[in-house]
C-alpha positions as CSV (number, residue, x, y, z in Angstrom):
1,X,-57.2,17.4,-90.4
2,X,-55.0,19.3,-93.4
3,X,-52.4,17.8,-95.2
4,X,-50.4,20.0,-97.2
5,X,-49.4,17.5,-100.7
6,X,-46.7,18.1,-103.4
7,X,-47.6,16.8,-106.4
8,X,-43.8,17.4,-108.7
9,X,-45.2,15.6,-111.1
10,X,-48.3,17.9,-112.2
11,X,-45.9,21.2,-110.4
12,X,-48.7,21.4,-107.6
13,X,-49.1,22.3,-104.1
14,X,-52.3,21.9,-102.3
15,X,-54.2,21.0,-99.1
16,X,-56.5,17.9,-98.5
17,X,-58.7,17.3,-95.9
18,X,-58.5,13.3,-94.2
19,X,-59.7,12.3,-90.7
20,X,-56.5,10.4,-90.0
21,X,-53.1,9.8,-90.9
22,X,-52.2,6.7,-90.8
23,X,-50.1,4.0,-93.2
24,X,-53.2,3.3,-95.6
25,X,-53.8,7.3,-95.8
26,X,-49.7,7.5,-96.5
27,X,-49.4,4.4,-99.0
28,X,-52.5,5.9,-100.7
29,X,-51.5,9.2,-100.9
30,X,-48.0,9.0,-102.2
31,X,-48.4,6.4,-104.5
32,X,-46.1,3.8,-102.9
33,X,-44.9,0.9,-101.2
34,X,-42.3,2.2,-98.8
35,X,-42.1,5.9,-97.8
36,X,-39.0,8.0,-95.6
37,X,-39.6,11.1,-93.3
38,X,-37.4,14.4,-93.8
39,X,-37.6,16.6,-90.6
40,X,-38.3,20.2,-92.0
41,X,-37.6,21.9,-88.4
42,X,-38.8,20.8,-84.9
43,X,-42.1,19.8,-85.8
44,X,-42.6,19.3,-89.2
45,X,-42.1,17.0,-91.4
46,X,-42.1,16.0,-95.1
47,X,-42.9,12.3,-96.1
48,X,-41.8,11.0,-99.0
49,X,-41.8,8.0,-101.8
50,X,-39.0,6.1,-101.0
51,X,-38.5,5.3,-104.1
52,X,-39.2,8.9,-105.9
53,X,-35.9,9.0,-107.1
54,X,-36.7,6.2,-109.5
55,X,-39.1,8.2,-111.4
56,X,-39.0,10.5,-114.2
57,X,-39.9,13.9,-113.4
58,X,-40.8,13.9,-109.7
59,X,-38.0,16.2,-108.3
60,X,-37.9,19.2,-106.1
61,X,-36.1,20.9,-103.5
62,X,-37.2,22.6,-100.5
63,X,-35.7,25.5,-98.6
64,X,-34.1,24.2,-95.5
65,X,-33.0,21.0,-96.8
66,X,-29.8,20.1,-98.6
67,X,-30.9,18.0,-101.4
68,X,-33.0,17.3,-104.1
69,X,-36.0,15.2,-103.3
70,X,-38.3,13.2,-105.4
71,X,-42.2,11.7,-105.5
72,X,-45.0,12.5,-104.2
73,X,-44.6,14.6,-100.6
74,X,-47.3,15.3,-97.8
75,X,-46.1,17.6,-95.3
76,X,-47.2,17.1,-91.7
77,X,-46.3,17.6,-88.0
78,X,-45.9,15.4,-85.1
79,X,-46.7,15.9,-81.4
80,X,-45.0,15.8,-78.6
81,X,-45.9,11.6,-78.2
82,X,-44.6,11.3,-81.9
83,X,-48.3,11.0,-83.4
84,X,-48.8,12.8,-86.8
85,X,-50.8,15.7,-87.0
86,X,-51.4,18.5,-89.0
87,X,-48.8,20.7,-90.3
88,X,-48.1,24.4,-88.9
89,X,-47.2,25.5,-92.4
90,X,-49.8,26.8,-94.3
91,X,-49.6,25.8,-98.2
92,X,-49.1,29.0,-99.2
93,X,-45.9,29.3,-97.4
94,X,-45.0,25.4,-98.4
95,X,-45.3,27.1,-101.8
96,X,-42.9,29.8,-101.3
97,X,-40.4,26.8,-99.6
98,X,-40.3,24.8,-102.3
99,X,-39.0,24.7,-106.2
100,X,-39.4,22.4,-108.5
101,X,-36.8,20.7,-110.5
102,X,-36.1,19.2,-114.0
103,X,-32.8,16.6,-114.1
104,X,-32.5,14.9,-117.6
């Protein structure tokens, strides 16, 4: 399965391949001990470091959304039973969504 990560720290946007997502794969991912979901439109979503905005350098925005969002990101989909799956976005267009943002 693809997962589509935003790195803001390093200005990166790639796809990884795991077998599952599931709260190890998240925790491990994202670097954190809490995370928060941001629907992106029906099916997608954007999970995120709940506590990104507490660090230094980790901010972007992405079209769609109405904020500035912080840490590490994986973007995903869900089905219709509310399991994740992979994303529809490819990360080529999750590049053109998103831009990255300094705040001193």
């Amino acid at each position: 399965m693809q997962v589509i990560k935003i790195d803001p720290f390093n200005k990166e946007i790639f796809s990884q391949q795991c077998d599952k997502i599931d709260l190890d794969y998240i925790y491990k991912e994202i670097n954190c001990d809490t995370f928060c979901m941001v629907r992106l439109d029906e099916y997608n979503d954007l999970i995120l470091d709940d506590s990104g905005l507490l660090k230094p350098n980790s901010y972007f925005q992405i079209d769609g959304y109405g904020g500035t969002l912080a840490g590490y990101g994986l973007v995903v989909a869900h089905d219709d039973e509310g399991e994740t799956v992979e994303s529809s976005y490819s990360p080529q267009e999750i590049q053109q969504k998103v831009s990255f943002v300094d705040i001193v």
